[in-house]
GUROFI-813964 format. One line per 10 residues: number of its first residue (from 0); for each residue x, y, z of N, C-alpha, C. Coordinates in steps of 0.2 Angstrom, whole numbers. Last residue first. Example, Ala and Ser with C-alpha at 12.3 -4.5 7.8 and 13.67 -1.06 7.14 Angstrom:
BEGIN
1 = 64:-11:35:68:-5:36:64:0:39 ~ 66:-28:39:62:-22:39:66:-16:39
This chain:
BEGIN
173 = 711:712:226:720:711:229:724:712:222 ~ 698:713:224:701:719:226:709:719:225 ~ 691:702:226:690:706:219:695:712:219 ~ 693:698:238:695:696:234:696:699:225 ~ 684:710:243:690:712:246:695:705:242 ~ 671:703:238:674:711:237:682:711:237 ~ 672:692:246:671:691:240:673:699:237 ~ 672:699:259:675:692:258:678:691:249 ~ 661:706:260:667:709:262:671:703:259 ~ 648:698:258:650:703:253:659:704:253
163 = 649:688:267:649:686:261:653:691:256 ~ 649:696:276:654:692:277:656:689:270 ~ 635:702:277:644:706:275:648:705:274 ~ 629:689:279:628:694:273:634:697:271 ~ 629:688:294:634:684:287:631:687:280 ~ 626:698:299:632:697:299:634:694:293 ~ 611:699:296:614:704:291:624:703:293 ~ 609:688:303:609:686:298:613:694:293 ~ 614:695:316:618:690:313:616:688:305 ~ 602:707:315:612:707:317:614:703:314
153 = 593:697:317:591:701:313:599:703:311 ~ 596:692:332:594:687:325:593:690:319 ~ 593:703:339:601:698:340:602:694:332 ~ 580:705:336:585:709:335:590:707:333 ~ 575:693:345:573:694:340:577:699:335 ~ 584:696:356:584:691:354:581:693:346 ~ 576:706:363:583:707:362:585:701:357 ~ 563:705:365:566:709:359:573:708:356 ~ 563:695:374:560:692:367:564:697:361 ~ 569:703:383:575:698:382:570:696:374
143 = 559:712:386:566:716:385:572:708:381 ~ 543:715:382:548:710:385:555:712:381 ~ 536:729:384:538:725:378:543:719:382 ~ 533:743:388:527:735:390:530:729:384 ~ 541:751:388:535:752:384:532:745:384 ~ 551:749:398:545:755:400:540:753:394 ~ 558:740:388:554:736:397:550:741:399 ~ 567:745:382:559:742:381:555:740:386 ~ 579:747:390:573:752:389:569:750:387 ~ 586:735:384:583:738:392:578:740:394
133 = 588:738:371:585:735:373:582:735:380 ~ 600:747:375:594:750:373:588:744:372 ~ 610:735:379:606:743:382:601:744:381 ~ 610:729:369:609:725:377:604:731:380 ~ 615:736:360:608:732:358:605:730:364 ~ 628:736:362:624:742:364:617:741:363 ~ 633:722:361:632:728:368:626:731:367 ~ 631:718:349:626:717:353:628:719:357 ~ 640:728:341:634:729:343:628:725:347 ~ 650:719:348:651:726:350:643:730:350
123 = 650:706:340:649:707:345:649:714:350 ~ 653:713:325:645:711:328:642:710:337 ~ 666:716:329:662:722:327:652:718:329 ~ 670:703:331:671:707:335:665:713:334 ~ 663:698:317:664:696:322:661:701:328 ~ 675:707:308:666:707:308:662:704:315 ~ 685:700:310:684:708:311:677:709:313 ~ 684:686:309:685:689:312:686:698:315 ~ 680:686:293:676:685:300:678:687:305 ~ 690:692:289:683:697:288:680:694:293
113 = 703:683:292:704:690:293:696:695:294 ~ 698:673:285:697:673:293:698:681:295 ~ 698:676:272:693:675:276:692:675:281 ~ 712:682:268:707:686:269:700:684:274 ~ 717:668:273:717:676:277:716:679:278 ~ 713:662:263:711:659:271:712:664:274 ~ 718:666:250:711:667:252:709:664:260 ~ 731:663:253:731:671:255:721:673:257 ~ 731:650:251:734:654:259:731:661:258 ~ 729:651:239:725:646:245:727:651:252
103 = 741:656:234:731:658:233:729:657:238 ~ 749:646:237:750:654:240:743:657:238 ~ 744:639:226:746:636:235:745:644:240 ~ 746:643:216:739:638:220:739:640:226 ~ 753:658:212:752:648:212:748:649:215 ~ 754:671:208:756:668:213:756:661:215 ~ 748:671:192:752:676:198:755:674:204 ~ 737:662:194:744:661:189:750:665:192 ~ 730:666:202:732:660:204:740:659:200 ~ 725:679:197:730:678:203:731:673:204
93 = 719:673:186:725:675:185:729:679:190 ~ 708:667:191:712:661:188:721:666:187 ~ 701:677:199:702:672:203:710:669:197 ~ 697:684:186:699:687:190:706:684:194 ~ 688:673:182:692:674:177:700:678:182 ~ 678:671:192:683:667:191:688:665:188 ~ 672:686:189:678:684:198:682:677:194 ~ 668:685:176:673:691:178:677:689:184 ~ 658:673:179:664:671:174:670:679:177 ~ 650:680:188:652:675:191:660:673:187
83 = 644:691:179:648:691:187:654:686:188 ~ 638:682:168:645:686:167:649:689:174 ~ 629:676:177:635:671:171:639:675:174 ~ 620:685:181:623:682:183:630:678:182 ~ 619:693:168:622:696:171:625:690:176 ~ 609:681:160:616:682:159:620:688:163 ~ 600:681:169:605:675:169:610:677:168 ~ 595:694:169:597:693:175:601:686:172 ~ 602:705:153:596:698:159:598:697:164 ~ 615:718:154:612:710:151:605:709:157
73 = 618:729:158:612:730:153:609:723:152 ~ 630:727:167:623:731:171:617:728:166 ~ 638:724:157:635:721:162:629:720:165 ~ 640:735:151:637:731:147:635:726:152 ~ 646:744:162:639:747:159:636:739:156 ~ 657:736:165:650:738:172:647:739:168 ~ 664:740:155:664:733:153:658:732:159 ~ 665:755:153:661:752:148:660:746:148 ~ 674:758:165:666:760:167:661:755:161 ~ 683:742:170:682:748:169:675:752:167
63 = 690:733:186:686:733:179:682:741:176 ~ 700:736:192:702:734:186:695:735:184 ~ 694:735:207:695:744:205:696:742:198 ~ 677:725:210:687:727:209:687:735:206 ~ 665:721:210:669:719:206:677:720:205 ~ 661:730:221:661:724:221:664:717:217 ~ 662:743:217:665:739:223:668:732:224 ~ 648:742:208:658:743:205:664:742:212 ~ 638:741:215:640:736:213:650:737:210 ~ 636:756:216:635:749:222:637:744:219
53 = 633:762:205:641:764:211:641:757:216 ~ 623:754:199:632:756:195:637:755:201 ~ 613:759:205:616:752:206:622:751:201 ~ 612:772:203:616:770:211:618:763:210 ~ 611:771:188:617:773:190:619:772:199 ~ 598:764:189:604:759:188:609:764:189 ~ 584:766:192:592:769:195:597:765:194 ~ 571:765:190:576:769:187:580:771:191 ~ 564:754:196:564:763:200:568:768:195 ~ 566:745:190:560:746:190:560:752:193
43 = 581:744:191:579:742:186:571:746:185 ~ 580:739:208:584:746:204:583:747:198 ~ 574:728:206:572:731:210:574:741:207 ~ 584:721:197:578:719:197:575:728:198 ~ 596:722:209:596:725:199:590:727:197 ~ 591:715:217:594:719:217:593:724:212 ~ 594:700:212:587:702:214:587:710:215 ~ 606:702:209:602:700:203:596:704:205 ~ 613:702:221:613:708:217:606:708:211 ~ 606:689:225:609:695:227:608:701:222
33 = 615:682:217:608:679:217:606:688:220 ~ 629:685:218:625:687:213:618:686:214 ~ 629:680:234:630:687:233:627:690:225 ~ 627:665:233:622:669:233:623:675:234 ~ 639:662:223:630:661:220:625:666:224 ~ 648:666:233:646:670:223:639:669:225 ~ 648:657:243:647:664:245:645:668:237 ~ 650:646:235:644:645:239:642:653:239 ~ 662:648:228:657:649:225:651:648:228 ~ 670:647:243:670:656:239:666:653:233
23 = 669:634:246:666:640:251:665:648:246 ~ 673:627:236:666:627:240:662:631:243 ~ 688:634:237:683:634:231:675:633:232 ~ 699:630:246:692:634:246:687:637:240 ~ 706:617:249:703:620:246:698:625:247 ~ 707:611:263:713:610:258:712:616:252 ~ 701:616:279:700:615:270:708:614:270 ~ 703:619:291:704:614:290:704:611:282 ~ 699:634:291:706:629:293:708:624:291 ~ 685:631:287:693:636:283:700:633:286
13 = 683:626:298:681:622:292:685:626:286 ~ 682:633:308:685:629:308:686:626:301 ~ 675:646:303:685:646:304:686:640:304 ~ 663:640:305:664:643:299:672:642:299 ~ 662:639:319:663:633:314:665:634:307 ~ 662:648:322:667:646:325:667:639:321 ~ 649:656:318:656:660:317:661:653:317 ~ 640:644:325:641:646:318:647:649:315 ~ 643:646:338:645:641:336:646:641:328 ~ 638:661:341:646:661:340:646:654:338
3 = 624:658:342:630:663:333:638:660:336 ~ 623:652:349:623:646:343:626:652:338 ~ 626:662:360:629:655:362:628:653:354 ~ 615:669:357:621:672:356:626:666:356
C-alpha cells in the first residue's frame, strides 16, 4: 500500500512540477491506443465491432461523428493507431488555439490531478472492503495478508489503467 501511494504521489508531483505535459499525455495515448488496438483485434475476431463502436466513441469525444468511428474502426491496426492518435492531437491543437498554451497547460493539470485524485480516494475505499473480505480467506486455509496483497496489486494496476483512460477521455471531452 505504502509503494501505491508513493507512485500516485509522485505522479502529482511530477504534474506539478512540469512546465509541459505533453510527455505525460502521449505516454498515456500510446498505451491507451496500443490498448484498444489489442482490443479491436480481439473484437474483430468475435464479431463485434458494434460493442467495440459503443466502447471506444467515449473515448474519442461527443464531436466526432458516427461515419468518421465507422472508417476508423475499418482501418489496420497501424493505421487505426495513427488515426486515434492524429483525431486527439488534432483535437488537442484546436483547444490550444481556443484558449492559448498556457491556459491548456493549466486546465490539462486539473483534469489530471482532478482523475488522480478522485480515483485515488475511490481506490483507496476499495481497498477497505478488500481488507474485509479478505479476512474471510483465513476459513479456507488461504493466507489472508498473501491474498490481500496479491489483490491489492491487481486494484492498482487496473488503477492506473483508469487513470489513463479517464484522463485522456475526459480531455477528448472539454
Amino acid at each position: 500500500m505504502n509503494d501505491q501511494r508513493k507512485v500516485i504521489f509522485e505522479q502529482r508531483k511530477e504534474i506539478l512540477k512540469s512546465k509541459n505535459l505533453d510527455h505525460v499525455i502521449n505516454s498515456f495515448l500510446d498505451d491507451l491506443i496500443k490498448n484498444l488496438s489489442d482490443e479491436k483485434t480481439v473484437y474483430e475476431r468475435e464479431n463485434h465491432i458494434d460493442a467495440f463502436k459503443t466502447k471506444i466513441k467515449p473515448l474519442l469525444g461527443k464531436s466526432i461523428n458516427e461515419d468518421k468511428l465507422t472508417n476508423i474502426i475499418k482501418l489496420k491496426n497501424n493505421e487505426f493507431e495513427n488515426e486515434i492518435k492524429r483525431y486527439f492531437n488534432e483535437f488537442r491543437k484546436k483547444r490550444i488555439l481556443n484558449v492559448s498554451e498556457e491556459t491548456n497547460i493549466e486546465v490539462e493539470r486539473r483534469v489530471f490531478l482532478q482523475t488522480v485524485d478522485f480515483l485515488w480516494r475511490s481506490h483507496l475505499q476499495y481497498l477497505e472492503h478488500l481488507r474485509v473480505a479478505v479476512g474471510l480467506r483465513g476459513y479456507a486455509q488461504k493466507d489472508p495478508l498473501e491474498e490481500f496483497k496479491r489483490e491489492a496489486f491487481k486494484l492498482f494496476e487496473g488503477l492506473l489503467d483508469k487513470i489513463k483512460i479517464d484522463f485522456i477521455t475526459f480531455l477528448n471531452n472539454l
